[in-house]
N, CA, C, O and CB atoms as a CASP TS submission, in Angstrom:
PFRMAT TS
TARGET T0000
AUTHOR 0000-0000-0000
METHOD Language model
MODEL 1
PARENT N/A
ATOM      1  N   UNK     1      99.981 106.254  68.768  1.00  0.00           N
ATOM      2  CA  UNK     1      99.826 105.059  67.983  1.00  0.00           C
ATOM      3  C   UNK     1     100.418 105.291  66.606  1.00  0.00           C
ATOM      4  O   UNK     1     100.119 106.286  65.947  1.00  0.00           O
ATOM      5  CB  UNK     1      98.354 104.651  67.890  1.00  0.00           C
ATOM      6  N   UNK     2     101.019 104.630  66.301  1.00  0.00           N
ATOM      7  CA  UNK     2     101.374 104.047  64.506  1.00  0.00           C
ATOM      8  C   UNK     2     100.829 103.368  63.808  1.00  0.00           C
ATOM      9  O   UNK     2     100.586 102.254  64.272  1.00  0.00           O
ATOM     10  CB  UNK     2     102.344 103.368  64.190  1.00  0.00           C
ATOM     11  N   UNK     3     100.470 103.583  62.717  1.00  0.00           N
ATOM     12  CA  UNK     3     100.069 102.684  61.739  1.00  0.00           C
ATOM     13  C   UNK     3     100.497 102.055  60.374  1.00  0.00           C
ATOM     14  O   UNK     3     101.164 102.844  59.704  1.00  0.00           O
ATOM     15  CB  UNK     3      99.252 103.076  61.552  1.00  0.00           C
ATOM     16  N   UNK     4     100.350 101.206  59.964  1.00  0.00           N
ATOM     17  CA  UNK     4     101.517 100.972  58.916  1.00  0.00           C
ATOM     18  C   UNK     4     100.715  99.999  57.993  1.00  0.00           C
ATOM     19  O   UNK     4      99.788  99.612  58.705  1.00  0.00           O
ATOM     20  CB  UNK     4     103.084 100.249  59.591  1.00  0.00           C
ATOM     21  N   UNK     5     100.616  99.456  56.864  1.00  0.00           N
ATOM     22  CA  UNK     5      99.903  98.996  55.856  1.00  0.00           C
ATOM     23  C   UNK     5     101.000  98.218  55.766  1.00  0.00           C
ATOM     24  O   UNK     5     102.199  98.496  55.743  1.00  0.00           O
ATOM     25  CB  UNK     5      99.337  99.838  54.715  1.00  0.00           C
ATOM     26  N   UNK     6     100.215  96.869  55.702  1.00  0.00           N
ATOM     27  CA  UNK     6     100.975  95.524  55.194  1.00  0.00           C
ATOM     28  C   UNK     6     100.868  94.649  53.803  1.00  0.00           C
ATOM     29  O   UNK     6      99.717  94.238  53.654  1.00  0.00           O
ATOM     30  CB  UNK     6     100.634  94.586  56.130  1.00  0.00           C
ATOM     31  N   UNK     7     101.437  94.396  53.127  1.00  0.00           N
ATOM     32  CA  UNK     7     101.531  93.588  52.031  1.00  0.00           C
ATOM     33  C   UNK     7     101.689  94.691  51.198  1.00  0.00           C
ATOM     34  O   UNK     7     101.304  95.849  51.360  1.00  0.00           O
ATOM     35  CB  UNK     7     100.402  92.587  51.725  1.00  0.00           C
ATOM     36  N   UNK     8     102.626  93.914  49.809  1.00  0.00           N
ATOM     37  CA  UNK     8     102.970  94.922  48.716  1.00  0.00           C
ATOM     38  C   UNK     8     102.086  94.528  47.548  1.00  0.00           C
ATOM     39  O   UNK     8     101.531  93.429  47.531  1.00  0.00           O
ATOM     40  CB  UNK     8     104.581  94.909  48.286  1.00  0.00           C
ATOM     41  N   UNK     9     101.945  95.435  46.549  1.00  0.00           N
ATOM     42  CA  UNK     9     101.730  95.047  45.003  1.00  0.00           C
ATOM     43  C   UNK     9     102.359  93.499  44.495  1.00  0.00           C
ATOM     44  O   UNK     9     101.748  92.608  43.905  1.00  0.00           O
ATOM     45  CB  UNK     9     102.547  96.295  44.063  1.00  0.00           C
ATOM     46  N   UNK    10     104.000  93.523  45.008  1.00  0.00           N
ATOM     47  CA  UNK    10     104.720  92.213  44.284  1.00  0.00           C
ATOM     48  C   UNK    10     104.382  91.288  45.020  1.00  0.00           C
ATOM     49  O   UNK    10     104.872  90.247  44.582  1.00  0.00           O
ATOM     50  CB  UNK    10     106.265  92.135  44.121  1.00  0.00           C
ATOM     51  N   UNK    11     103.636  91.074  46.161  1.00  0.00           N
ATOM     52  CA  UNK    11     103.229  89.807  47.279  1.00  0.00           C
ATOM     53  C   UNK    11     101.717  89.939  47.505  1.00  0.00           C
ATOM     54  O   UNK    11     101.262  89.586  48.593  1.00  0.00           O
ATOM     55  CB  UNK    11     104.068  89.948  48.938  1.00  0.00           C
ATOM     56  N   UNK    12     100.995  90.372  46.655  1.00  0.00           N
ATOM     57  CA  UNK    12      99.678  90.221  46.673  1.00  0.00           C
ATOM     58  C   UNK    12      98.682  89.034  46.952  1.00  0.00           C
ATOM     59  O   UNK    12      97.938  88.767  47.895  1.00  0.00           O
ATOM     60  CB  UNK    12      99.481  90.573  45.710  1.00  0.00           C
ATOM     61  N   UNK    13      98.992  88.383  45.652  1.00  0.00           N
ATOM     62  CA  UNK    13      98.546  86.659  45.900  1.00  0.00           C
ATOM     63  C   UNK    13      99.003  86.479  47.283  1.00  0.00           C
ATOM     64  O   UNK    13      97.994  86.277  47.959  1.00  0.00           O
ATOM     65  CB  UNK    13      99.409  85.352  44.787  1.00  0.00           C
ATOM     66  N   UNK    14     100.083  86.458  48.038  1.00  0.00           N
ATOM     67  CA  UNK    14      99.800  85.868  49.423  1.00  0.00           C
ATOM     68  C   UNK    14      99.114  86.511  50.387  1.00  0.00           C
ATOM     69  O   UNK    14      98.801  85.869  51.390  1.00  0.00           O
ATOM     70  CB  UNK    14     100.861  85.580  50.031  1.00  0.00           C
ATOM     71  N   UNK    15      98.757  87.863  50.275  1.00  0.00           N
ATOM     72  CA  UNK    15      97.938  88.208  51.071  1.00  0.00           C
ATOM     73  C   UNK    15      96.814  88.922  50.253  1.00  0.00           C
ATOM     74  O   UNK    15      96.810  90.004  49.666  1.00  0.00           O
ATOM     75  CB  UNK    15      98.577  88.930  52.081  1.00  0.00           C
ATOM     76  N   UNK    16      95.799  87.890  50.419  1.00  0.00           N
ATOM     77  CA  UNK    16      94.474  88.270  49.603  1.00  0.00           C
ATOM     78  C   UNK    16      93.366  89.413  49.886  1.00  0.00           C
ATOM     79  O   UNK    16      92.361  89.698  49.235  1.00  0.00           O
ATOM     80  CB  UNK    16      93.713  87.123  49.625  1.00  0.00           C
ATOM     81  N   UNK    17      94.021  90.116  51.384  1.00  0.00           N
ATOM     82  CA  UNK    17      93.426  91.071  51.616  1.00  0.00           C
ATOM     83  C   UNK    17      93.800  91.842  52.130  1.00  0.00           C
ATOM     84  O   UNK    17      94.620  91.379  52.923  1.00  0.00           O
ATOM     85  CB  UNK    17      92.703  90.967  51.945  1.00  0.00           C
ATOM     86  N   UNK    18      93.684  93.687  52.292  1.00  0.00           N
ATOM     87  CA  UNK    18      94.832  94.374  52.972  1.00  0.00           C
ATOM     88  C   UNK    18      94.788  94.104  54.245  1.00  0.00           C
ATOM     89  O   UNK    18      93.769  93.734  54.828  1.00  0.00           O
ATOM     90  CB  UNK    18      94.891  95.780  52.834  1.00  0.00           C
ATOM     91  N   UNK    19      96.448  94.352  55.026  1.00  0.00           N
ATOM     92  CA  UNK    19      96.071  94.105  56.564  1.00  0.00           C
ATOM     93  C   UNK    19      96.540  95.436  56.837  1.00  0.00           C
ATOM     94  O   UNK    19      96.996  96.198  55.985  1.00  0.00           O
ATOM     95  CB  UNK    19      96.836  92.765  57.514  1.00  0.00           C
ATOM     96  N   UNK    20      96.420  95.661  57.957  1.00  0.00           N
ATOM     97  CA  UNK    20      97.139  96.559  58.640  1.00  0.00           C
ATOM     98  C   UNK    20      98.014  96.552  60.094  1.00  0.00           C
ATOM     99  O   UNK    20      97.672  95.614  60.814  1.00  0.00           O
ATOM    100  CB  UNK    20      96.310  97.334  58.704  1.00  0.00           C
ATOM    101  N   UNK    21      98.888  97.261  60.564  1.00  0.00           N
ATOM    102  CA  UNK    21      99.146  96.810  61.751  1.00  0.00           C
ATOM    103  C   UNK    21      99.489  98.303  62.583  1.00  0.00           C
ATOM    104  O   UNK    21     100.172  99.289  62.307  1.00  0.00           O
ATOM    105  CB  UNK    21     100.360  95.633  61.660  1.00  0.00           C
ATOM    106  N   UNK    22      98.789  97.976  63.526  1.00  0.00           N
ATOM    107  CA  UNK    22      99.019  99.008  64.430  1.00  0.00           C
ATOM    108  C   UNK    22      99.601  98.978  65.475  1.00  0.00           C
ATOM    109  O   UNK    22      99.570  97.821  65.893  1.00  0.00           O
ATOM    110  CB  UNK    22      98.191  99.443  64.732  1.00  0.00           C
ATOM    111  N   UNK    23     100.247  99.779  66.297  1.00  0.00           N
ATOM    112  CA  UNK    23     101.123  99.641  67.365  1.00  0.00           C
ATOM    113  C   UNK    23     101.260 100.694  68.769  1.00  0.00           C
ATOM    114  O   UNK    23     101.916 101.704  69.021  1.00  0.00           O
ATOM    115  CB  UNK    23     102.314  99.626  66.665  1.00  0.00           C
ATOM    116  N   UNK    24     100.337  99.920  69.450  1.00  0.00           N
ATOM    117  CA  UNK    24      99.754 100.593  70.602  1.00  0.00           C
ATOM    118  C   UNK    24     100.692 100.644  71.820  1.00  0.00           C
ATOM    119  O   UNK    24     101.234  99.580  72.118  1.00  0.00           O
ATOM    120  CB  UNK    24      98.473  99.903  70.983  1.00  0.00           C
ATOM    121  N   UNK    25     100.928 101.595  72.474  1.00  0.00           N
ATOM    122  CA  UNK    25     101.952 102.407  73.108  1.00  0.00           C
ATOM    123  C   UNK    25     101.045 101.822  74.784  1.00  0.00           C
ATOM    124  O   UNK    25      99.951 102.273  75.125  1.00  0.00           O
ATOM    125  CB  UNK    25     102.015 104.519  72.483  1.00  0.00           C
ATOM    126  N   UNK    26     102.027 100.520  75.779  1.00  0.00           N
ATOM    127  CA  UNK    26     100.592 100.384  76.750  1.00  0.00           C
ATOM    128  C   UNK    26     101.028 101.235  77.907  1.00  0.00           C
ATOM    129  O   UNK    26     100.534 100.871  78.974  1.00  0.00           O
ATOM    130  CB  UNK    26     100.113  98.632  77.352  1.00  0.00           C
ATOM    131  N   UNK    27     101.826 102.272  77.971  1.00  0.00           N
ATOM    132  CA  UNK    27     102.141 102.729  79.028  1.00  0.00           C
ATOM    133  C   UNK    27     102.771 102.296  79.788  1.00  0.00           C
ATOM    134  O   UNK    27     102.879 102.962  80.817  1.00  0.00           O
ATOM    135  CB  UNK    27     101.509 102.975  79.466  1.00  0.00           C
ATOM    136  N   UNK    28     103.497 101.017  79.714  1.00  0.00           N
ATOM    137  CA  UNK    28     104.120 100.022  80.403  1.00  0.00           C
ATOM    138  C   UNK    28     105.592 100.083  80.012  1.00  0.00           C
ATOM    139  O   UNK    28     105.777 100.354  78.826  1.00  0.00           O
ATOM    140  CB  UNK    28     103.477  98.692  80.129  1.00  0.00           C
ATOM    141  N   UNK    29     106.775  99.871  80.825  1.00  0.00           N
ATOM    142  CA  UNK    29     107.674  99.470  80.758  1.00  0.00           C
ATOM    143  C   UNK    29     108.552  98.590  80.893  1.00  0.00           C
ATOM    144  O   UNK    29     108.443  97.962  81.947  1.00  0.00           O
ATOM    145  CB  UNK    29     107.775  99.824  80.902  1.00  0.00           C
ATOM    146  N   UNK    30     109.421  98.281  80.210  1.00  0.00           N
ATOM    147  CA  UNK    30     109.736  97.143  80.255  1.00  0.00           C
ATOM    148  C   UNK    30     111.155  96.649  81.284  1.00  0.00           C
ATOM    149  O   UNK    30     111.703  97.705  81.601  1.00  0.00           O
ATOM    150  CB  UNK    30     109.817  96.917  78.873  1.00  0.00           C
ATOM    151  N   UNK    31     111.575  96.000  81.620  1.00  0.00           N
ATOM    152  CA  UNK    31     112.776  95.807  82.961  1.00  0.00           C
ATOM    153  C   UNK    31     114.528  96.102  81.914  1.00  0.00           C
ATOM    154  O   UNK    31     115.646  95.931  82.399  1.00  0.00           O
ATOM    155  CB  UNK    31     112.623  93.436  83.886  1.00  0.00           C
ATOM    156  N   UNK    32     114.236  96.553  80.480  1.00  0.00           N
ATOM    157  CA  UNK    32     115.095  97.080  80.275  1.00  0.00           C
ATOM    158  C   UNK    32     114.870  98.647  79.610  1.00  0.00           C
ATOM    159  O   UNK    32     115.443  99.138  78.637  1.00  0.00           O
ATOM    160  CB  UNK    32     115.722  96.173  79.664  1.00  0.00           C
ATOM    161  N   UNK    33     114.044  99.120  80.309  1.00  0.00           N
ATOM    162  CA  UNK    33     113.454 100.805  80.843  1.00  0.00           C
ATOM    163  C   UNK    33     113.099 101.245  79.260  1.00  0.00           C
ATOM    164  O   UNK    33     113.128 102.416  78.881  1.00  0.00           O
ATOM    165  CB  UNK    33     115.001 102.180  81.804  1.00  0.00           C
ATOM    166  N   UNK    34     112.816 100.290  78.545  1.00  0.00           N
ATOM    167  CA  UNK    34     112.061 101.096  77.139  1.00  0.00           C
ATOM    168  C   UNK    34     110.332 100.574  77.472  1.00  0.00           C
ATOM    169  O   UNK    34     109.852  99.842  78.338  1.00  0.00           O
ATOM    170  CB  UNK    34     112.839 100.273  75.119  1.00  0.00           C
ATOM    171  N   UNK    35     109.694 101.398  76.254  1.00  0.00           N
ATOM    172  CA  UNK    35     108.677 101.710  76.639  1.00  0.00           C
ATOM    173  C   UNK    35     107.613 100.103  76.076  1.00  0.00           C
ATOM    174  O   UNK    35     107.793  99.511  75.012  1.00  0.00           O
ATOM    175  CB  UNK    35     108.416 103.328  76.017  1.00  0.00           C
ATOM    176  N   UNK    36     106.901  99.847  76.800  1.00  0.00           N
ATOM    177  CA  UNK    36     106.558  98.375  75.990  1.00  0.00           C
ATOM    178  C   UNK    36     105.547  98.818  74.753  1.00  0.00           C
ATOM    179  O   UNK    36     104.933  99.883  74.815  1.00  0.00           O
ATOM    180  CB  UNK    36     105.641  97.068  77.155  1.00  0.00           C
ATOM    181  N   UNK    37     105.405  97.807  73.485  1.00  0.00           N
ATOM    182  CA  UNK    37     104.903  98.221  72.921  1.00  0.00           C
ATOM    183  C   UNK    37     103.611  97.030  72.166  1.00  0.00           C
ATOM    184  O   UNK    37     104.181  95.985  71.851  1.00  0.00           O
ATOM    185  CB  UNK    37     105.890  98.896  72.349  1.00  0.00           C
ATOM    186  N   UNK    38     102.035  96.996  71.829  1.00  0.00           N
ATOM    187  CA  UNK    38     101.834  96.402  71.551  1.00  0.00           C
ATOM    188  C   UNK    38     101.789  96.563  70.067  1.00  0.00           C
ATOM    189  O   UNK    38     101.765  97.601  69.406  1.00  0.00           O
ATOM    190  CB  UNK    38     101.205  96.143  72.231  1.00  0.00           C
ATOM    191  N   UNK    39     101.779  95.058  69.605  1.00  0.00           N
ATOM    192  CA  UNK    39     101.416  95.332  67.764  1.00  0.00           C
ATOM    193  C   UNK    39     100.368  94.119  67.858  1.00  0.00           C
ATOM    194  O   UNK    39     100.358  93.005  68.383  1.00  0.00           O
ATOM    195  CB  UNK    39     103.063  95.001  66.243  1.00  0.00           C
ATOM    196  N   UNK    40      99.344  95.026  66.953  1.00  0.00           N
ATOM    197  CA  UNK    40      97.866  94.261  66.685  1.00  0.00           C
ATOM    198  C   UNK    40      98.013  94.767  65.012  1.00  0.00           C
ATOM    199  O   UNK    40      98.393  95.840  64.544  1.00  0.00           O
ATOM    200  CB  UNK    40      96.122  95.018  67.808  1.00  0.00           C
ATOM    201  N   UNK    41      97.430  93.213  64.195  1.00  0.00           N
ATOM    202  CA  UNK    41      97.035  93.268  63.039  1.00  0.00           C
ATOM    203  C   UNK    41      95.252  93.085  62.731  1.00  0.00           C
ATOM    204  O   UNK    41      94.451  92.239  63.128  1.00  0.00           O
ATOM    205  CB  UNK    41      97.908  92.269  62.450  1.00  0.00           C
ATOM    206  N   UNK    42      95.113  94.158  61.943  1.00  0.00           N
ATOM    207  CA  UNK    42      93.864  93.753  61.793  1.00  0.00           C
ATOM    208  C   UNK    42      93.415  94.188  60.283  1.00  0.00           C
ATOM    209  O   UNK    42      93.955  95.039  59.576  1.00  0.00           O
ATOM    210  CB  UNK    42      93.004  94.349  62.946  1.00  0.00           C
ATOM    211  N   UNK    43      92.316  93.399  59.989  1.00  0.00           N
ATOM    212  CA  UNK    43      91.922  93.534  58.179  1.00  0.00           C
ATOM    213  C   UNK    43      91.012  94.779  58.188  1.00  0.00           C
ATOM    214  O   UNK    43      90.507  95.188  57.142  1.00  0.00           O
ATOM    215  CB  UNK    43      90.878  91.977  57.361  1.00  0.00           C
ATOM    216  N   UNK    44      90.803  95.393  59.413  1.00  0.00           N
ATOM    217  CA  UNK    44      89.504  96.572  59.174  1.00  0.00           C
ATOM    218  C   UNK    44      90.286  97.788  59.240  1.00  0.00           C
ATOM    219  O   UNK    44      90.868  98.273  60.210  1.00  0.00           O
ATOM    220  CB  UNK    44      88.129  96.642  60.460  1.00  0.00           C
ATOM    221  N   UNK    45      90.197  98.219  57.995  1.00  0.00           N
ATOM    222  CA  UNK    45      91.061  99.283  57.293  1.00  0.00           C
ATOM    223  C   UNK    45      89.820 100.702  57.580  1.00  0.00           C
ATOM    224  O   UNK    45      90.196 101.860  57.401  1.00  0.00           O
ATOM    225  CB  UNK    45      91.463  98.756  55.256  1.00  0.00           C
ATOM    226  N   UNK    46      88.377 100.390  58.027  1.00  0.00           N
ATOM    227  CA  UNK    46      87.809 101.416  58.473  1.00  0.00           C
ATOM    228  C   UNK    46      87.124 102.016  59.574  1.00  0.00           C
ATOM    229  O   UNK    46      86.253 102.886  59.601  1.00  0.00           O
ATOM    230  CB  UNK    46      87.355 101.487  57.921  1.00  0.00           C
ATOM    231  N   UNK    47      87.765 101.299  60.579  1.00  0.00           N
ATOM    232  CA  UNK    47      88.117 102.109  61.702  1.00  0.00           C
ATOM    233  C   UNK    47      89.474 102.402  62.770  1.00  0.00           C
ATOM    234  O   UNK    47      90.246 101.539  63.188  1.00  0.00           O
ATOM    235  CB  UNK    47      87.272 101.742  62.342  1.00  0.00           C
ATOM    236  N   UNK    48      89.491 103.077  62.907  1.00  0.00           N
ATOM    237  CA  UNK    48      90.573 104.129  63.654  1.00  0.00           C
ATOM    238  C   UNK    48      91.269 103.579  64.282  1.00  0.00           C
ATOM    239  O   UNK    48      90.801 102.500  64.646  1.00  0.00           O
ATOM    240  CB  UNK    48      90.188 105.119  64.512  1.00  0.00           C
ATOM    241  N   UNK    49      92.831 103.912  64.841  1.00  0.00           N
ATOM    242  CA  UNK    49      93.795 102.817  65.035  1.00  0.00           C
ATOM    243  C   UNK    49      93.276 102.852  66.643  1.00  0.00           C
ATOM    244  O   UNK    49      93.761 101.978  67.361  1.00  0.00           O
ATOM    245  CB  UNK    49      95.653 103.138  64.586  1.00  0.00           C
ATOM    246  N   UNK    50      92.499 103.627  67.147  1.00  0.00           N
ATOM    247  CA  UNK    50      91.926 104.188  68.743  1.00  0.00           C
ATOM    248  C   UNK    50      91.115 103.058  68.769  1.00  0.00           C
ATOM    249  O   UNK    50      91.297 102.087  69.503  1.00  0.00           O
ATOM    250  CB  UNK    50      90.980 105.863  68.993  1.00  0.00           C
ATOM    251  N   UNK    51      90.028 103.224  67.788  1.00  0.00           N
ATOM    252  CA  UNK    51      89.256 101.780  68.436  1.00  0.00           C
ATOM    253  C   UNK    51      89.251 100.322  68.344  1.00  0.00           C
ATOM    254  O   UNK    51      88.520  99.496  68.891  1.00  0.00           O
ATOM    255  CB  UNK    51      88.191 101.791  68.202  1.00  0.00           C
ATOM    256  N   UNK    52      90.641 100.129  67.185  1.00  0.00           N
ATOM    257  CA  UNK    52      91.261  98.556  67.435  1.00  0.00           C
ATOM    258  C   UNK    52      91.665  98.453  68.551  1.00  0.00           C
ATOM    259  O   UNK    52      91.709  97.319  69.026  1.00  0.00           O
ATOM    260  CB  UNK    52      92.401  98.063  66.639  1.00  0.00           C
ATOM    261  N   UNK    53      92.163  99.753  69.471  1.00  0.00           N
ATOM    262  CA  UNK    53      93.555  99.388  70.377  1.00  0.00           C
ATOM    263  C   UNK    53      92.091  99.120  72.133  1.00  0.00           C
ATOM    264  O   UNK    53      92.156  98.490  73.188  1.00  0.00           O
ATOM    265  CB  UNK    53      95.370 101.524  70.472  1.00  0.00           C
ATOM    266  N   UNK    54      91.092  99.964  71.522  1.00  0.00           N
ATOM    267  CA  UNK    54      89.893  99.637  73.035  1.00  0.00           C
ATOM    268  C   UNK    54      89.205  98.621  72.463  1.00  0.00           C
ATOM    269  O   UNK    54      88.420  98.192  73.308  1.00  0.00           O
ATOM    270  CB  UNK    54      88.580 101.007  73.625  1.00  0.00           C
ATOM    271  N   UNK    55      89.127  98.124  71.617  1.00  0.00           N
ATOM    272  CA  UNK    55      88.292  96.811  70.917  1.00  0.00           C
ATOM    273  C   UNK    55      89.089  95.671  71.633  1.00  0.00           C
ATOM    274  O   UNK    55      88.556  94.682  72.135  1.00  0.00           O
ATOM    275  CB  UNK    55      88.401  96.658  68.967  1.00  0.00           C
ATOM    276  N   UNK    56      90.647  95.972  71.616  1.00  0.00           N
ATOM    277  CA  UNK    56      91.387  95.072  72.299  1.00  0.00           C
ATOM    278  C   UNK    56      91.532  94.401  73.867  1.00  0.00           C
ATOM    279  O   UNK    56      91.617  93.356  74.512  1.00  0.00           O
ATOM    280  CB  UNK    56      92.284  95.541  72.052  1.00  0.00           C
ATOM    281  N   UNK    57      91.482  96.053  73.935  1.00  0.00           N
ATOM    282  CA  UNK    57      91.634  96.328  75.513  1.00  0.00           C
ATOM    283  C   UNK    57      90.349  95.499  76.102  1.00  0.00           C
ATOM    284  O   UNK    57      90.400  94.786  77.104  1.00  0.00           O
ATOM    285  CB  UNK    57      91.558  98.167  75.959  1.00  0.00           C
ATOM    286  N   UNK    58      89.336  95.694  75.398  1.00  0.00           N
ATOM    287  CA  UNK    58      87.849  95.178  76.158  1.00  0.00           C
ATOM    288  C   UNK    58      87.561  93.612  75.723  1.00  0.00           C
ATOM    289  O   UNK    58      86.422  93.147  75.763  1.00  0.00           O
ATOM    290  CB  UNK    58      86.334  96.237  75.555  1.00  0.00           C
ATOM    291  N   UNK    59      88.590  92.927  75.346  1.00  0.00           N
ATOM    292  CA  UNK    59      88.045  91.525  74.447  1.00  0.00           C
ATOM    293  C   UNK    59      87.753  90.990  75.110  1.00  0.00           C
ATOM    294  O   UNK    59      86.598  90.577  74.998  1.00  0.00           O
ATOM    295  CB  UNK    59      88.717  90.655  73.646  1.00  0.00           C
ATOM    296  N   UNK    60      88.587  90.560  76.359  1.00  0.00           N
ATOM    297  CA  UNK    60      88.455  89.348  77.329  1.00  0.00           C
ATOM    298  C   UNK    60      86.300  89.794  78.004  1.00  0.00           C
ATOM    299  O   UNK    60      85.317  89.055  78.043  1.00  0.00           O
ATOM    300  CB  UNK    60      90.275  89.584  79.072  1.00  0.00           C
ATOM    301  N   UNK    61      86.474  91.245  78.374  1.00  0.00           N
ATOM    302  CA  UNK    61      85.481  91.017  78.753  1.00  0.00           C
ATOM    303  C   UNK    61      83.942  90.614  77.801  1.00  0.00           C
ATOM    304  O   UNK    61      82.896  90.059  78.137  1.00  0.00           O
ATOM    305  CB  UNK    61      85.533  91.995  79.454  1.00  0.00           C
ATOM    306  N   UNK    62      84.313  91.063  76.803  1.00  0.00           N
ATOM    307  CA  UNK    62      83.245  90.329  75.958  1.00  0.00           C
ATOM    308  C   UNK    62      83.392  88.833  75.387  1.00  0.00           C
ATOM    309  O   UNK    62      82.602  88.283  74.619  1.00  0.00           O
ATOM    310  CB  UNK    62      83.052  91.148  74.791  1.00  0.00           C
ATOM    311  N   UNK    63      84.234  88.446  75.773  1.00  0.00           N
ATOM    312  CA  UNK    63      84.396  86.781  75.828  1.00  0.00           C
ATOM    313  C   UNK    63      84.077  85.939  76.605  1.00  0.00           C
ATOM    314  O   UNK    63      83.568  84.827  76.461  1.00  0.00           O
ATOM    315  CB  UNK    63      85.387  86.374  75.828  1.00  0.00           C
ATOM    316  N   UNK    64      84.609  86.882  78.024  1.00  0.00           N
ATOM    317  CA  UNK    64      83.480  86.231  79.246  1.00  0.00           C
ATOM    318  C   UNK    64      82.446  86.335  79.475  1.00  0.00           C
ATOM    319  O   UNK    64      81.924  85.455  80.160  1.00  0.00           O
ATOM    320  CB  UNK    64      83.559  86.391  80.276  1.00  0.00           C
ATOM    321  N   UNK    65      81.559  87.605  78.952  1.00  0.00           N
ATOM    322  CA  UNK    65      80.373  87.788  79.075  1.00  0.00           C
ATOM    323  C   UNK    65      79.701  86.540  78.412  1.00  0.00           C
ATOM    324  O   UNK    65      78.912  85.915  79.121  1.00  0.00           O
ATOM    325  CB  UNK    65      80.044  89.072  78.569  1.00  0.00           C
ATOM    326  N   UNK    66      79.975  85.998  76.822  1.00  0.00           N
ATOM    327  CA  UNK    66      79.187  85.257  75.880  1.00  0.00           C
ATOM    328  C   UNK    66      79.805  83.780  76.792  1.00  0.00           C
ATOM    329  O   UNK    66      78.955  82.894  76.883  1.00  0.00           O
ATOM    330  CB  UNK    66      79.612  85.554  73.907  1.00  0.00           C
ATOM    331  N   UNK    67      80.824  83.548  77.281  1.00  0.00           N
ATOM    332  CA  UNK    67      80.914  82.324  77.932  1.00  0.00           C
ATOM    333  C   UNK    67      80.031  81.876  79.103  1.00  0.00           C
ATOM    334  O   UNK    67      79.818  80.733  79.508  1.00  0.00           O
ATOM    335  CB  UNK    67      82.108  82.267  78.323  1.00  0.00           C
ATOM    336  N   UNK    68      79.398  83.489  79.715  1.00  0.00           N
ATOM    337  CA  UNK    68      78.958  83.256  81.060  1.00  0.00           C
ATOM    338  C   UNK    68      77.246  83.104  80.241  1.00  0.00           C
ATOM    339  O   UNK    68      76.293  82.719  80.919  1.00  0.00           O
ATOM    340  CB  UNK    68      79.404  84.758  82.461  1.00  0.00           C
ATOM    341  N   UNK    69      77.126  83.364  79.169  1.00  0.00           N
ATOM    342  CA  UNK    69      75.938  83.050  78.584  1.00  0.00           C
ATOM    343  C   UNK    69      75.855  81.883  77.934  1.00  0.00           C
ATOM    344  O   UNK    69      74.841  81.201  77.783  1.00  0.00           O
ATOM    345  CB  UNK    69      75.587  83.924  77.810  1.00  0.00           C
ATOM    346  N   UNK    70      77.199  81.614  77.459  1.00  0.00           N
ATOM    347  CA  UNK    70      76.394  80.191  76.830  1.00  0.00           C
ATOM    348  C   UNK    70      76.075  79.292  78.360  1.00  0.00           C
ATOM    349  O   UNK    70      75.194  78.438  78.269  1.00  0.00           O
ATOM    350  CB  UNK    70      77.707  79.035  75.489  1.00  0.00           C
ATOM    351  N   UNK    71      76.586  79.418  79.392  1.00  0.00           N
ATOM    352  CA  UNK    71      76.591  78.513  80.588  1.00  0.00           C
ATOM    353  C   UNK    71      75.148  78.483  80.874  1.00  0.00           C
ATOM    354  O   UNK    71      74.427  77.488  80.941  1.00  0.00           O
ATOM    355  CB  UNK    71      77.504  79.020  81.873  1.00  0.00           C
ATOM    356  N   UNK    72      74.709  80.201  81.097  1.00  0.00           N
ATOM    357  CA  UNK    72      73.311  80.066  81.972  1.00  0.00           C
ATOM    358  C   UNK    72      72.107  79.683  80.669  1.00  0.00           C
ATOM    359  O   UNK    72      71.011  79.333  81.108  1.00  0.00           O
ATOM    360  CB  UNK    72      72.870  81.871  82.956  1.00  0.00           C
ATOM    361  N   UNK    73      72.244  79.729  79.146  1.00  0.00           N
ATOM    362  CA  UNK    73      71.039  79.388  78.650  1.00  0.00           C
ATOM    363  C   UNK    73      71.114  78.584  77.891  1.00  0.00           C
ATOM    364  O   UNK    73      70.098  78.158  77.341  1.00  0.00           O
ATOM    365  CB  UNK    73      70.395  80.184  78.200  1.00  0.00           C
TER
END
């Protein structure tokens, strides 16, 4: 994984808070044989570029879980 800090000192005012962006490697390739790559931005500068990239990986299922809850209560 890579990580890289977004926005400068001279472009501050437009971004009112730091971001970051990370760039998760999915093991996947692509049909012109490079390696695919994801890029996720996120404002949480304190945790690890490992657990944005499984925070990611696991979203859908915690989206369906709270959907399959708002249904049953």
């Amino acid at each position: 994984m890579e990580l890289r800090r977004l926005g400068t000192l001279h472009r501050f005012r437009l971004l009112s808070h730091p971001f970051r962006l990370v760039e998760v490697a999915t093991g996947k390739r692509r049909t012109d044989d490079t390696e695919a790559r994801l890029m996720l931005v996120t404002n949480r500068l304190d945790l690890a570029a490992e657990l944005i990239a499984v925070a990611y990986r696991y979203r859908w299922a915690v989206e369906l879980f709270f959907r399959w809850l708002k249904c049953v209560y």
